[in-house]
C-alpha positions as YAML, in Angstrom:
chain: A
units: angstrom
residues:
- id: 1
  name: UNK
  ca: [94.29, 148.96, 98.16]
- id: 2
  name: UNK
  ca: [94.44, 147.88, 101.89]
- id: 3
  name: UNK
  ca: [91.66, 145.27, 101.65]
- id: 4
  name: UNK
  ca: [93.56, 144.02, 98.28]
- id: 5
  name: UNK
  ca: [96.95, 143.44, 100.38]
- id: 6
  name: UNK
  ca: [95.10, 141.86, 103.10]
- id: 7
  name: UNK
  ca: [93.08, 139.74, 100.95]
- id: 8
  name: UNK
  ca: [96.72, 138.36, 98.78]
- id: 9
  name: UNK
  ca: [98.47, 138.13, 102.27]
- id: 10
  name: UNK
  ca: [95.57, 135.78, 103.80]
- id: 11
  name: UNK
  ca: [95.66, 133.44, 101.10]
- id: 12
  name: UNK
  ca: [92.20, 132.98, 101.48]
- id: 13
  name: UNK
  ca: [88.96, 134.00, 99.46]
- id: 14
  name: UNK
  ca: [86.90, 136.66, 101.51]
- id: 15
  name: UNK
  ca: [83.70, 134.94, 100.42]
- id: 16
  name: UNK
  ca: [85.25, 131.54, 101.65]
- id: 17
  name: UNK
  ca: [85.46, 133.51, 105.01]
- id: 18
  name: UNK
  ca: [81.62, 134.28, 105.27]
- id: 19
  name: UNK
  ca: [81.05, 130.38, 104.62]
- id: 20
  name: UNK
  ca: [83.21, 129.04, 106.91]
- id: 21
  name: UNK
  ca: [83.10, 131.39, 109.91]
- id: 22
  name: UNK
  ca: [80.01, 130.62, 111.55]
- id: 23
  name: UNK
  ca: [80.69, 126.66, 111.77]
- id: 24
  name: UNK
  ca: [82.83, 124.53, 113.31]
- id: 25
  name: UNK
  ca: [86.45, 123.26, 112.24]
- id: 26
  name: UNK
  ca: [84.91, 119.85, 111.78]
- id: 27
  name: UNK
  ca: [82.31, 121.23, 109.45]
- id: 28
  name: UNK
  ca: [84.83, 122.92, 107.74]
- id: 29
  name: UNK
  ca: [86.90, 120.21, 106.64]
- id: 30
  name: UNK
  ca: [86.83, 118.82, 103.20]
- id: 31
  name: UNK
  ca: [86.19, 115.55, 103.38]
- id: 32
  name: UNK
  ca: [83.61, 114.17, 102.12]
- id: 33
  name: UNK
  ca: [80.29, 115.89, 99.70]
- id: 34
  name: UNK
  ca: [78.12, 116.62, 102.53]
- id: 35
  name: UNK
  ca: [80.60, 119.51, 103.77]
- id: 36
  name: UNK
  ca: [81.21, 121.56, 100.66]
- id: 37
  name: UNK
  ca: [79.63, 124.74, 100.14]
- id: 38
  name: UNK
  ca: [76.90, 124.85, 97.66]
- id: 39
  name: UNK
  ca: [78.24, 127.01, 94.95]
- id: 40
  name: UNK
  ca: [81.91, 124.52, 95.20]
- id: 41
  name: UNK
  ca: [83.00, 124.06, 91.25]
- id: 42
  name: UNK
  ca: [86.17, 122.78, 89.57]
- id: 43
  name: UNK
  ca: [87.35, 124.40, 86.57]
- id: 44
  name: UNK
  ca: [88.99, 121.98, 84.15]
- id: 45
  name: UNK
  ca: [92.83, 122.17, 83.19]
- id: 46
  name: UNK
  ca: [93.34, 123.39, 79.66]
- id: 47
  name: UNK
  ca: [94.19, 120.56, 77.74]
- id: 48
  name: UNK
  ca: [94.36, 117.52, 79.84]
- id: 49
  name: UNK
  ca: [94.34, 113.95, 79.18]
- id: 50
  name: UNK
  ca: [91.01, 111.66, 80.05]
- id: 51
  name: UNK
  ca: [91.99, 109.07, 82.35]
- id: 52
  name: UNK
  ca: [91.46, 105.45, 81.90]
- id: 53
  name: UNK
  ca: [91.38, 102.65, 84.58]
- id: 54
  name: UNK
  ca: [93.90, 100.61, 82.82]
- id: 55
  name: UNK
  ca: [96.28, 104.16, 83.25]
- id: 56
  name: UNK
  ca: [95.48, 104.23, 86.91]
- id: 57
  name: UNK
  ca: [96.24, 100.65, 87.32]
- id: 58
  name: UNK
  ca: [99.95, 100.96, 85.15]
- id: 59
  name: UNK
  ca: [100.07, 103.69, 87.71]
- id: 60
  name: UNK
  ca: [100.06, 102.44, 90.92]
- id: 61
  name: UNK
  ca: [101.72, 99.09, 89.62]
- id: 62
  name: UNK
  ca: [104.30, 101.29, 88.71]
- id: 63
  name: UNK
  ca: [104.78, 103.13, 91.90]
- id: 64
  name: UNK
  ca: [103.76, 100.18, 94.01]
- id: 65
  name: UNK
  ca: [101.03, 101.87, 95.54]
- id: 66
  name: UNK
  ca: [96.74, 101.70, 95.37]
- id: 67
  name: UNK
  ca: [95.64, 105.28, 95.41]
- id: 68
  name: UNK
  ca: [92.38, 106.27, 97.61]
- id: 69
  name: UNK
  ca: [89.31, 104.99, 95.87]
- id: 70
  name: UNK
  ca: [87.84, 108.80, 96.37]
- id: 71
  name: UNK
  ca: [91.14, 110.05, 94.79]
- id: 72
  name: UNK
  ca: [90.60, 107.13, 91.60]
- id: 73
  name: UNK
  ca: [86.94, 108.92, 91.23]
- id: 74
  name: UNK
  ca: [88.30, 111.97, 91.22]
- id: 75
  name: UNK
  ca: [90.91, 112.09, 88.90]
- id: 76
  name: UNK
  ca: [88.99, 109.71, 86.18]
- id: 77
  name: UNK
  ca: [85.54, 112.62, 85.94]
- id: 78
  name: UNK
  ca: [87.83, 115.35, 86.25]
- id: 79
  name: UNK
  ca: [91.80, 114.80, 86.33]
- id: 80
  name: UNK
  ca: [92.75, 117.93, 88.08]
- id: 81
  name: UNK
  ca: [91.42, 121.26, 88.38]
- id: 82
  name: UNK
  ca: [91.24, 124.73, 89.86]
- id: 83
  name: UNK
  ca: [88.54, 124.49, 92.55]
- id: 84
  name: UNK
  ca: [86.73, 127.63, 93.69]
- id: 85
  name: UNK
  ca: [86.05, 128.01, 96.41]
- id: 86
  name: UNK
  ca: [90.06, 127.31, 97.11]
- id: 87
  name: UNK
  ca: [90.37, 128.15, 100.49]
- id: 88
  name: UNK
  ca: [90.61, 124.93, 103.31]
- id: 89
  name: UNK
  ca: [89.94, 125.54, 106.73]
- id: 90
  name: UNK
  ca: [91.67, 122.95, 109.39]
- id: 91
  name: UNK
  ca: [92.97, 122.80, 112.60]
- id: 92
  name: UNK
  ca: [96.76, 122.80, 112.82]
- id: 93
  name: UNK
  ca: [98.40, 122.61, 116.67]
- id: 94
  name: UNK
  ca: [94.85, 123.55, 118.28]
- id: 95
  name: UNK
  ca: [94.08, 126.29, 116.25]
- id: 96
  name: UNK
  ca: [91.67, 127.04, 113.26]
- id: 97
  name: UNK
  ca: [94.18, 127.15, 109.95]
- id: 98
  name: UNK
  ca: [93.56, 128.21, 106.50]
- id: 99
  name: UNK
  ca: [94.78, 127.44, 103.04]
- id: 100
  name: UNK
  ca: [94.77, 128.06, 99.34]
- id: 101
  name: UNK
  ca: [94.17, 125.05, 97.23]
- id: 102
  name: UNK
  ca: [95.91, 126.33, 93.90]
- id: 103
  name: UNK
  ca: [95.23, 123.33, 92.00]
- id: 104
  name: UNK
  ca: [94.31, 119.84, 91.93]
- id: 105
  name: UNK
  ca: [97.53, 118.16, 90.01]
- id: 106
  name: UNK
  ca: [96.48, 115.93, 87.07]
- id: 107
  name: UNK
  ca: [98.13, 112.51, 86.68]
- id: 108
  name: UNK
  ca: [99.84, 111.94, 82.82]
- id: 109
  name: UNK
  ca: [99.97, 115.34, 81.95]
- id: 110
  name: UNK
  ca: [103.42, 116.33, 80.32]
- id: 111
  name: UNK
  ca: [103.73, 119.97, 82.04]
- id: 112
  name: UNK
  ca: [105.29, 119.68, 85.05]
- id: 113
  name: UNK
  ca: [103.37, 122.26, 86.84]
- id: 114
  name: UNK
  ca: [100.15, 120.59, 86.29]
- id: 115
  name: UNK
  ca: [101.42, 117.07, 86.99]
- id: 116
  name: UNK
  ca: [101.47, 115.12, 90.02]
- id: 117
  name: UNK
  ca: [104.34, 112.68, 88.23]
...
């Protein structure tokens, strides 16, 4: 039960920890493909809508802004997702930091927990 409270109160997958321990916080950050682990996935939201480029264009038109060409990629193979292994290690005011990532918010999706709108 102890290692089940300490494992909700970290935030953080234990197996994540074993990954990430031994390297540095620069290797640890998510960045780019080179720096995930191997076994990284992204499990699909239930239901979501496939993205189109014409979408993403009404969509930044509409906002006025140009999304990350990384971030277009992204959400036009996947549109959101649960990624596993969810934990993000960074530095934060000189120290090592870690985080859950939940989920990965899909864009025109109609529930409002799932959507970045």
């Amino acid at each position: 039960m102890a290692a089940l409270l300490a494992f909700l109160l970290s935030g953080c997958d234990p197996a994540m920890d074993a990954i990430t321990s031994s390297r540095s916080i620069e290797d640890n950050l998510v960045t780019d493909r080179i720096n995930r682990p191997e076994n990284a996935m992204l499990k699909s939201l239930p239901d979501v809508a496939q993205l189109t480029e014409s979408y993403l264009h009404s969509f930044e038109k509409e906002r006025s802004l140009k999304l990350p060409s990384e971030y277009r990629e992204f959400v036009l193979d996947h549109n959101g997702g649960f990624p596993s292994p969810n934990c993000v290690i960074f530095e934060e005011d000189g120290r090592q930091t870690a985080s859950d990532v939940l989920c990965f918010f899909a864009l025109n999706d109609e529930r409002s927990w799932a959507s970045v709108e």
